[in-house]
C-alpha positions as CSV (number, residue, x, y, z in Angstrom):
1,X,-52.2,-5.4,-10.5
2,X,-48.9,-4.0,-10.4
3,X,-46.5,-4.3,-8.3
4,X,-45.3,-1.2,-6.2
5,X,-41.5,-0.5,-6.5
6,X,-39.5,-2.0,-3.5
7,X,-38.5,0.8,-0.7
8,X,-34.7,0.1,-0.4
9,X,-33.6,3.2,1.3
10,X,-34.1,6.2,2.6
11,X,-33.2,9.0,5.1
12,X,-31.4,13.0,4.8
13,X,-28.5,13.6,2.0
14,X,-27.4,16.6,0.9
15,X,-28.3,17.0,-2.8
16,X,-26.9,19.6,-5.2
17,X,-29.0,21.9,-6.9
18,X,-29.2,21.8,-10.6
19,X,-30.4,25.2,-11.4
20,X,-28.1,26.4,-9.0
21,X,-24.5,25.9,-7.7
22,X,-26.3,25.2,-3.8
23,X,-26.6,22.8,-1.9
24,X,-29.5,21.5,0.3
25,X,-30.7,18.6,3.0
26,X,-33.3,16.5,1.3
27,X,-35.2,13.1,2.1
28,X,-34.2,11.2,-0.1
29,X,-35.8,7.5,-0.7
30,X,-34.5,4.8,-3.3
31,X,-37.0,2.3,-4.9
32,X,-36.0,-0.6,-7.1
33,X,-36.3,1.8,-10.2
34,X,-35.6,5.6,-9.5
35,X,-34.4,8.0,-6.1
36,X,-37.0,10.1,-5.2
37,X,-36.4,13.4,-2.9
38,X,-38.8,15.5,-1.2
39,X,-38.5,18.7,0.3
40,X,-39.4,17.6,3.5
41,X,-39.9,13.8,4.9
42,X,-43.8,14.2,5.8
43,X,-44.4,15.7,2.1
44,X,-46.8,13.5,-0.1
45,X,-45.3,14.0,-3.0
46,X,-41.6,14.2,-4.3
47,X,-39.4,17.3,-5.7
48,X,-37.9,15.6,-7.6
49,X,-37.0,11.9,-9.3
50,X,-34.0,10.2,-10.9
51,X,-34.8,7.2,-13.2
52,X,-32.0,4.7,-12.1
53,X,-32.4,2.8,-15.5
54,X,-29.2,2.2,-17.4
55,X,-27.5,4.9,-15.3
56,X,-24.0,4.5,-13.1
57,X,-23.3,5.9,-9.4
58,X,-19.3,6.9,-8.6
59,X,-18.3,7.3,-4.8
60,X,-14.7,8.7,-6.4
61,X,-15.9,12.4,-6.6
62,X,-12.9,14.8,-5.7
63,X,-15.1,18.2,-7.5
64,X,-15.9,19.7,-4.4
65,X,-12.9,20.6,-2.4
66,X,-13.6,20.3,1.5
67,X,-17.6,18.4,1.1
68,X,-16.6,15.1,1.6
69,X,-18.6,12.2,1.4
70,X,-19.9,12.9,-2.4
71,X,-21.4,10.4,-4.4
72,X,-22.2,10.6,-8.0
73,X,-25.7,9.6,-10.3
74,X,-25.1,9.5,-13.8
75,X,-28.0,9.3,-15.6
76,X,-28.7,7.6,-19.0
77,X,-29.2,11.4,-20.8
78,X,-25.6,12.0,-18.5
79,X,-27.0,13.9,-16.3
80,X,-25.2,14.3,-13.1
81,X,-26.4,14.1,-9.5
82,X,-24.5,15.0,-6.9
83,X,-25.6,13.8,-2.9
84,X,-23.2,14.0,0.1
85,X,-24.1,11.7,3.3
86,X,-23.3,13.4,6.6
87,X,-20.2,10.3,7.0
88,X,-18.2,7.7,5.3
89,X,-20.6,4.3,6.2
90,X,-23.7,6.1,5.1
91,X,-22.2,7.1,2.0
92,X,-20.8,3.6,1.2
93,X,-24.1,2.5,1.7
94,X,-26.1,4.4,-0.6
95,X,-23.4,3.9,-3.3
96,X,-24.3,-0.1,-2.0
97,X,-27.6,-0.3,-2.7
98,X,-27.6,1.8,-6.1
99,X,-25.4,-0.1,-7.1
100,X,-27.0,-3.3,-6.2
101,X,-30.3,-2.3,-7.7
102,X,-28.6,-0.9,-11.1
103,X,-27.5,-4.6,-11.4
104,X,-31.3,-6.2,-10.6
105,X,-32.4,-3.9,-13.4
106,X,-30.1,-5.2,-15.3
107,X,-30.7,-8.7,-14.7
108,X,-34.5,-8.2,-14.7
109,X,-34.0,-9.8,-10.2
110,X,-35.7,-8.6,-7.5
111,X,-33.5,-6.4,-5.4
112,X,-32.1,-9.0,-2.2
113,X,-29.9,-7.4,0.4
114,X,-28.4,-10.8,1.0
115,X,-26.8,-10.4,-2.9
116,X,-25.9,-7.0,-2.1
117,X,-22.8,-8.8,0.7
118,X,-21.7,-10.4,-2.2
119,X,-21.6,-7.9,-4.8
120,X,-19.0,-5.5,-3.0
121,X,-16.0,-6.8,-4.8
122,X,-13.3,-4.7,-6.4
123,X,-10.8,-6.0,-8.8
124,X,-8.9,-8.5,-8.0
125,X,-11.2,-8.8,-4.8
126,X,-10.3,-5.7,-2.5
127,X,-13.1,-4.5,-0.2
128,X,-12.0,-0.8,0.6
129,X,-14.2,-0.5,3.1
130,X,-13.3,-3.4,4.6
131,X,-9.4,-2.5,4.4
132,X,-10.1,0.7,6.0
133,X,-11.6,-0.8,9.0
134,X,-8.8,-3.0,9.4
135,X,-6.6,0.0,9.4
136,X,-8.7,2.2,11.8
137,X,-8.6,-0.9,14.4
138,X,-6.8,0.6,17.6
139,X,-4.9,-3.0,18.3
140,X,-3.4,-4.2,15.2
141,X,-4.3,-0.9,12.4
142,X,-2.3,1.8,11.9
143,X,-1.2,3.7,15.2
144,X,-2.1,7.5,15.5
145,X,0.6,9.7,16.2
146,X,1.1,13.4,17.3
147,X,3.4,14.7,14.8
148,X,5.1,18.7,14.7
149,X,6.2,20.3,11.7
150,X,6.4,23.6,10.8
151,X,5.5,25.4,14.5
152,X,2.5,23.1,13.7
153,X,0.9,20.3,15.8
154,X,-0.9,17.3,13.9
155,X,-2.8,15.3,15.8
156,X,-4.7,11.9,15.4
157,X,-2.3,11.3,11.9
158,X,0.7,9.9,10.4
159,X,2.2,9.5,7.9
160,X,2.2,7.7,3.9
161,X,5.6,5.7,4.6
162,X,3.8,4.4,7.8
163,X,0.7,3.3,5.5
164,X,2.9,1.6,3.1
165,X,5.0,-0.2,5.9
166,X,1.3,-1.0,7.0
167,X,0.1,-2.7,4.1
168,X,3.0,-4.8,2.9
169,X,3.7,-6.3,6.8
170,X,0.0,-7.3,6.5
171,X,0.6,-9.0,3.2
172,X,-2.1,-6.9,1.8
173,X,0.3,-6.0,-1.3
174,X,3.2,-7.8,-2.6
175,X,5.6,-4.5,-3.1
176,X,5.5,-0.7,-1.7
177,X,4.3,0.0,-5.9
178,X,1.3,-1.6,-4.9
179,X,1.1,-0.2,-1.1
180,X,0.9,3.3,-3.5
181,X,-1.4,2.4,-5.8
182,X,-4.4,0.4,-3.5
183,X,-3.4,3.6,-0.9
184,X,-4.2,6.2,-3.7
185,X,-7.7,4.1,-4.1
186,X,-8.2,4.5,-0.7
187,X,-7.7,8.4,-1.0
188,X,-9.5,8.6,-3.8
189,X,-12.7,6.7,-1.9
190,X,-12.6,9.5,0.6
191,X,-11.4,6.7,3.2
192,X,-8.3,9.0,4.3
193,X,-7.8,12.9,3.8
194,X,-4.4,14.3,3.4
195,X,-3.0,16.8,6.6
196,X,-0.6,19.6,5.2
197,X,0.8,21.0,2.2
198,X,2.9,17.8,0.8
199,X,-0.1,15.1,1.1
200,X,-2.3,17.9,-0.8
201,X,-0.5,18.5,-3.6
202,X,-0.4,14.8,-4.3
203,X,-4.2,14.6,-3.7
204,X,-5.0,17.3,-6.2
205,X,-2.6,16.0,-8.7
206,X,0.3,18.1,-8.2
207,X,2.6,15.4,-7.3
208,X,3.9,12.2,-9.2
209,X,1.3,9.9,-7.4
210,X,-2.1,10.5,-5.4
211,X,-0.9,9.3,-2.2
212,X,2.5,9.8,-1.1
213,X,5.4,7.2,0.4
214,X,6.9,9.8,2.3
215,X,7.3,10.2,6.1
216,X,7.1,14.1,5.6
217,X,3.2,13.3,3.7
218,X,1.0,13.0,6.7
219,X,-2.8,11.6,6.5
220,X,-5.6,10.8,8.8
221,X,-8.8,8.6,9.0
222,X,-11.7,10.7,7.8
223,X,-13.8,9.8,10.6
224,X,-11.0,10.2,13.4
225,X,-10.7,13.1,16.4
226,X,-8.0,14.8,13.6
227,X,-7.1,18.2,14.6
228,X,-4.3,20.7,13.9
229,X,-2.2,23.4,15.9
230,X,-0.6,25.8,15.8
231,X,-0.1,29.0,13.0
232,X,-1.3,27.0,9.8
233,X,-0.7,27.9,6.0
234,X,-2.6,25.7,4.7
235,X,-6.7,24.6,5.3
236,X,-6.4,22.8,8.5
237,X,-8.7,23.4,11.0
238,X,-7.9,24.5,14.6
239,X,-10.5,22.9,16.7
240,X,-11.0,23.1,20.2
241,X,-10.5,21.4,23.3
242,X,-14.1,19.8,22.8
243,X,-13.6,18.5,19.4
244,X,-10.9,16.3,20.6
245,X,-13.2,13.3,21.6
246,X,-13.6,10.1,19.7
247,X,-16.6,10.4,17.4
248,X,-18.8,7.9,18.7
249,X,-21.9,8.4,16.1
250,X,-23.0,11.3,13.7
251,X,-25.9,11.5,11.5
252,X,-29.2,14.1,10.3
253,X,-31.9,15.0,12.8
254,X,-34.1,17.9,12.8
255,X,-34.0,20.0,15.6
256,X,-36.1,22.4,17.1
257,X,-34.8,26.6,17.0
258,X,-34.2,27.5,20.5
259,X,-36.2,31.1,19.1
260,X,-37.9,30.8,16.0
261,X,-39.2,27.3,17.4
262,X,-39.1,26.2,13.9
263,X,-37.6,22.6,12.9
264,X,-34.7,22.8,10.6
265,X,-32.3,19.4,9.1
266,X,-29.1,19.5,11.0
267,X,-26.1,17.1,11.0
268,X,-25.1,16.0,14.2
269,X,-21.6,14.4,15.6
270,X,-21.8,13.0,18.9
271,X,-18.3,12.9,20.6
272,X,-16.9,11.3,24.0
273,X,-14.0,12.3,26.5
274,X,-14.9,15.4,26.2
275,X,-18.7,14.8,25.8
276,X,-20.0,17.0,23.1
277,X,-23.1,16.6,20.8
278,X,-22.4,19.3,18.2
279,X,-24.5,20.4,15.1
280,X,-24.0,21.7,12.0
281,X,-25.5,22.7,8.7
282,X,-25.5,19.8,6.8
283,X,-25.5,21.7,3.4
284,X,-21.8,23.3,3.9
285,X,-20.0,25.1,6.5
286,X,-17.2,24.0,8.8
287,X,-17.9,25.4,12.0
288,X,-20.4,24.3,14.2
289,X,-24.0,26.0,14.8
290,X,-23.7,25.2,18.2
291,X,-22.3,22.1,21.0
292,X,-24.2,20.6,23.7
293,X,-22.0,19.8,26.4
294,X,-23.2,16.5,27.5
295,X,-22.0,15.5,30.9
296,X,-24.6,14.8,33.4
297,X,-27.3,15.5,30.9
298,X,-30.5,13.5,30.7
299,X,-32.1,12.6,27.7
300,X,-35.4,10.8,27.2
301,X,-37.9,10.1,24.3
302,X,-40.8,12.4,24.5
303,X,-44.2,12.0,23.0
304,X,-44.8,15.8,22.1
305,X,-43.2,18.8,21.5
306,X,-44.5,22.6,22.2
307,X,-45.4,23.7,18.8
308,X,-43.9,20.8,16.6
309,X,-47.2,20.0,15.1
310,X,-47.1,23.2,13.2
311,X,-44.2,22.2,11.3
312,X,-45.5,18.6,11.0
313,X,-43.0,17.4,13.0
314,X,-44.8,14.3,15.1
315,X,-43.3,11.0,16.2
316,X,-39.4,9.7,17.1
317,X,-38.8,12.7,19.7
318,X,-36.5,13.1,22.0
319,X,-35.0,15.6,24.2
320,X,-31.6,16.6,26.2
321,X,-31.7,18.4,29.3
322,X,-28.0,19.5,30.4
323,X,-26.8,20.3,33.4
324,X,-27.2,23.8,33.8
325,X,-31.4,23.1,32.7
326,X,-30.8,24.2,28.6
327,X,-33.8,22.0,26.9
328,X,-33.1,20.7,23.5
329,X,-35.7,18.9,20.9
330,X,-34.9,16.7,18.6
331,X,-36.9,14.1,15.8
332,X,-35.1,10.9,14.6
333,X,-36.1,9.4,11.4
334,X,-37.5,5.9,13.1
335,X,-38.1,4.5,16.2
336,X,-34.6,2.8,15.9
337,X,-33.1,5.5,15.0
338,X,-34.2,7.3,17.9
339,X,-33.3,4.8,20.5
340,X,-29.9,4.4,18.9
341,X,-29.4,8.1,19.7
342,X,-30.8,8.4,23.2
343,X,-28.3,5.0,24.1
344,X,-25.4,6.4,22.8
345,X,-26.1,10.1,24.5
346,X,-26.6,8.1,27.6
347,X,-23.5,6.1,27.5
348,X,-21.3,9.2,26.8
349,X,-23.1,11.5,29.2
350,X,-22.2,8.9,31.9
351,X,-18.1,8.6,30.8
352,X,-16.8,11.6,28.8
353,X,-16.0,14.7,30.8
């Protein structure tokens, strides 16, 4: 009998359509040999599937302007599939695992996650990821600064000289040439995003170099509390007082329509200090669908849900009750998932304001 194709991963991306230039949450599931995606998680059958056979996946995909977080399938016919995860870990990932599996194809192996540690290796043996959590750590990265230009207030950012000075002190490069060119890979892997007009034009190309040596070229961690004040020229988003709180974990969930009643794929970012859950359409679109101000809320697992069966929504529920009595339903992927949520709502309920 034949064996059935390993499960290696699976949960919500964002695929783009092929017919059409759109974009939409999908389940998406890699095996050993192909992705599958499905329409929705409980359907028996996939939309769609992607033989992974001699193809290639790219995390460096700089096509769609703002939708960060892309990574690119190239098939053997060179086809191209575009997904975006909802933040930088889950994309990495993904790109992980394809990768790892491409190379048990290859090889004619059995996909091992304990090979998959070993195979992250760029040349000459830089882990980006790895480098970018170095420079995110709050003791001994790169400090955060509040910088003003132009009547404008950037916070949670600094600047590319302060990158460079970063780098070369941590004997992570031997000269500031380097510093440019492993900070440019780091751009270009989505790990930083550029903050005004200067640190944009070298992004896109209209400078000498990607990433910028400049104290006037300011950056910021793509998963950071980065916000911007004040009249801006460029694409910077104002956010509000609420947004300014550490993002403590983000991720897809379906969630019940406080009208409709109907379940819908929505990307969540949980915040602390202020305390803010806040949701958003994970197929585009900046602004938030709505916030759940978290502060002396409750949140528990629950077995049922009024009216979820009709969507076949069953299993991994849970629900927030804030303080002024607003009831909000929500499904997890998996029991872990679900508890992982429900902790980390609990914890920031209890501290953020």
């Amino acid at each position: 009998m034949e064996r059935e194709p390993q499960k290696i991963r699976e949960g919500y991306l964002v695929k783009k359509s092929s017919v059409f230039n759109s974009w939409k949450a999908m389940w998406v599931v890699l095996l050993e040999d192909c992705l599958e995606f499905y329409k929705k998680k409980t359907d028996k059958s996939p939309k769609g599937m992607i033989p992974l056979k001699d193809g290639s996946v790219s995390s460096s995909v700089q096509d769609f302007g703002k939708r960060m977080f892309v990574f690119k399938f190239s098939t053997v016919k060179q086809q191209d599939h575009f997904f975006q995860a909802t933040h930088l870990e889950e994309r990495d990932a993904w790109v992980r695992d394809i990768k790892r599996a491409l190379q048990c194809i290859q090889g004619g192996q059995k996909f091992t996650r304990k090979s998959t540690r070993r195979s992250i290796r760029l040349p000459e043996n830089v882990n980006l990821g790895a480098l970018y959590l170095r420079m995110k750590d709050p003791d001994t990265g790169i400090k955060e600064m509040k910088i003003e230009k132009d009547k404008k207030i950037y916070n949670c950012c600094f600047n590319g000289t302060c990158v460079i000075d970063w780098l070369v002190s941590n004997n992570t490069v031997r000269n500031r040439q380097e510093g440019a060119m492993l900070s440019s890979a780091i751009l270009n892997e989505g790990y930083l995003q550029p903050a005004g007009d200067l640190s944009k034009n070298g992004a896109e190309g209209l400078a000498e170099t990607t990433f910028l040596d400049d104290p006037e070229a300011y950056y910021y961690f793509s998963d950071s509390g980065f916000y911007c004040e004040g009249n801006s020229s460029d694409d910077d988003v104002i956010l509000k007082e609420e947004f300014r709180g550490a993002v403590v974990k983000q991720g897809c969930l379906l969630k019940q329509g406080h009208r409709r009643k109907n379940w819908k794929v929505r990307k969540f970012v949980l915040r602390d200090d202020p305390a803010y859950l806040h949701y958003f359409d994970p197929s585009g679109g900046e602004e938030p669908l709505g916030a759940i101000h978290l502060r002396s809320c409750v949140v528990t697992a629950v077995d049922d849900v009024p009216e979820a069966r009709k969507y076949d929504v069953e299993g991994n529920l849970f629900e927030i009750i804030t303080s002024d009595e607003v009831h909000y339903y929500l499904q997890a992927a998996t029991s872990a998932e679900r508890t992982e949520w429900i902790k980390a709502i609990q914890i920031v309920a209890k501290t953020g304001k």
